[in-house]
N, C-alpha and C positions, 0 to 999 in steps of 0.2 A: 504494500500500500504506500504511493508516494506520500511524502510529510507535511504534504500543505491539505492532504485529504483528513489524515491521520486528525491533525491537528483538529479543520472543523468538525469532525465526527466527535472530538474528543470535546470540545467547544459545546457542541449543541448539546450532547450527554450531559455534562455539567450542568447545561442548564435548563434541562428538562430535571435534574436532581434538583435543584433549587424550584424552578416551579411547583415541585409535589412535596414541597418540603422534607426531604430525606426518603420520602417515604417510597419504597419500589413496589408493594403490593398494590399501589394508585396507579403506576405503569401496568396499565390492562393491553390485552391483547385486538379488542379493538375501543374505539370511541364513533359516540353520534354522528363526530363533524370529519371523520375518513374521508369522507369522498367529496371534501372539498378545502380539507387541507392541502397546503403548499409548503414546503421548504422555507421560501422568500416570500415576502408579501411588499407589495408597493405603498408608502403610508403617503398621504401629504404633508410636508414641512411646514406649510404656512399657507396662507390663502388659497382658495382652490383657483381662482384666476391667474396664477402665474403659474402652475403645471408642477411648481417643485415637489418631488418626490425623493423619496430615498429608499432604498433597499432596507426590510429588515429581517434577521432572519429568526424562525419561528422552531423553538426547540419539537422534537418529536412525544408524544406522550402514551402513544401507544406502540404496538407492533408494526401494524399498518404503516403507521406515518415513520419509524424508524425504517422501515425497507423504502419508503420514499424518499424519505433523506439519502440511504444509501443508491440507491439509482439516480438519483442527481448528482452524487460523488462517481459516477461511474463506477460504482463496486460491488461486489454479488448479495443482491438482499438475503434474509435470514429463511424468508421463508418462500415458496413454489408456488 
């Protein structure tokens, strides 16, 4: 696994542990909102008339969304 994968993978984990406060039995194997989580979400900065946006990226909280995070790293999901 190249080191800048490595890294976000390790990045997002963290903080998906911080969003469920320690907790890994709250990391379920699926969630309601699967099939319309993303990885990256586009937020607005400021006014919506000037278009500014920024990338942010969206820890995984289940299984689902952690093999989508993995396919956006280019790397083999966990599960078939």
């Amino acid at each position: 696994m190249p080191a800048s994968e490595l890294q976000t993978l390790r990045d997002r984990t963290h903080r998906s542990l911080d969003v469920l406060d320690g907790d890994v039995d709250r990391f379920t194997a699926t969630r309601s909102n699967d099939a319309e989580w993303d990885p990256v979400v586009k937020v607005h900065t400021g006014h919506y008339n000037t278009g500014s946006t920024m990338d942010v990226a969206v820890p995984p909280l289940s299984v689902v969304q952690l093999d989508e995070l993995l396919q956006s790293l280019r790397l083999t999901p966990l599960t078939v």
